[in-house]
N, C-alpha and C positions, 0 to 999 in steps of 0.2 A: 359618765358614759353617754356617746351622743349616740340618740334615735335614731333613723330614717323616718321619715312621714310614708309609712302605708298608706295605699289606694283604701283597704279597710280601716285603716285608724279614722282617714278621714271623712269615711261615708260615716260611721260610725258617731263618730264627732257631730257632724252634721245630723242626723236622724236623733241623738239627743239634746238639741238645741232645736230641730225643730218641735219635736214633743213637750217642749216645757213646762211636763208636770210631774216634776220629781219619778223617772220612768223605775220599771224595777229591768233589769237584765231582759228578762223575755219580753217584756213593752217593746224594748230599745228592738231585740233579735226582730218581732213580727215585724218591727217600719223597716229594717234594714233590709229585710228576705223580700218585702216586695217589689224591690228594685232590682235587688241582688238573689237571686233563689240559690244560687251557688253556694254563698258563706255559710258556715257554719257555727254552732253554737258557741263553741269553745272557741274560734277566732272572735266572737262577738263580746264574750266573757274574759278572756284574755287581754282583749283591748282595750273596756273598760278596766278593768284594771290598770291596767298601765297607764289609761289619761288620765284615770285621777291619782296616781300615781305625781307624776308629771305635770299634776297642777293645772289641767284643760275642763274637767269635770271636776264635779265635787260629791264623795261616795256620804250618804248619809246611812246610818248602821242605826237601824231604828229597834230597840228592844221586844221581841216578838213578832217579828214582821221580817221581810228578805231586804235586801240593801235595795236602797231609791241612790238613783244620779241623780243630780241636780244641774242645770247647765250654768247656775250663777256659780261663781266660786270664792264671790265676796262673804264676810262674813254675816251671819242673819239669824234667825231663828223661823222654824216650823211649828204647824198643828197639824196632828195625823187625827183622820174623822174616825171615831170607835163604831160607826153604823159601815160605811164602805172602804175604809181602810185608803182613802187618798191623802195624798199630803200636799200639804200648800203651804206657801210663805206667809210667816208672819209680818205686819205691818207693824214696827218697831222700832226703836233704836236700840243697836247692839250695844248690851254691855260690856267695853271694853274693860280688861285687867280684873276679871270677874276671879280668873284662878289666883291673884295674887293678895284676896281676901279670904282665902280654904286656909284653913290648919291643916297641914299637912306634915302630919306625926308617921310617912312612911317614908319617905325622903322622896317624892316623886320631883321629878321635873315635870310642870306639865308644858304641855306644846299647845292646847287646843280645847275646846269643847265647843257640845253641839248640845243646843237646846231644844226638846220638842214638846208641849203641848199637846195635852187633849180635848177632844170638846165632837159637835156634831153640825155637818156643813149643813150650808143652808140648804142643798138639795135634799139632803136626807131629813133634816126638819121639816120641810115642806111636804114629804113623804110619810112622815110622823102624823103631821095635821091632816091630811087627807086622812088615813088610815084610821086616826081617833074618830072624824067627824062619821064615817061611811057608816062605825062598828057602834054607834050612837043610836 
């Protein structure tokens, strides 16, 4: 089925590329609404969907946490900070053909995986050390 390119797909497109930090939906809606006050949420939610649908964004579905866009769409790996809940790329080489060493005793095909890491960014570290040194 072919698309049209919406005036929204594209502001849209564009405000998650310019945010590149792994946005969640309402990140993406506030950059969009301050151009656009018109659109709405569900055109906002809608559309992402459909670009990473479409292969323009890339949805990351983070265990406990709401979906992050990513603007890269290559393959890569993250770390999400357990202090502020941001996600950032990891500095890596992807593992390629990573599914085609799983025993897979359920007959999956697989298509794809996403890897994410935990750990605690350096801002929230630095916020660690402040807070240990003041309560000293």
């Amino acid at each position: 089925m072919i698309r049209r390119n919406t005036v929204q797909r594209s502001v849209i497109l564009e405000a998650v590329n310019k945010l590149q930090c792994h946005a969640t939906a309402e990140e993406v809606y506030a950059e969009v609404v301050k151009a656009h006050p018109a659109i709405s949420r569900a055109t906002v939610y809608r559309n992402l969907n459909l670009l990473s649908q479409m292969g323009e964004i890339r949805r990351l579905a983070i265990p406990g946490s709401v979906d992050r866009y990513d603007h890269l769409c290559h393959d890569h790996c993250h770390v999400k900070c357990a202090r502020c809940g941001r996600v950032f790329d990891v500095d890596m080489d992807f593992v390629t053909g990573l599914e085609s060493n799983i025993r897979n005793a359920h007959g999956f095909d697989f298509t794809g995986y996403d890897i994410v890491f935990h750990g605690i960014c350096p801002q929230c570290q630095a916020k660690m050390d402040v807070q240990s040194t003041t309560s000293k």
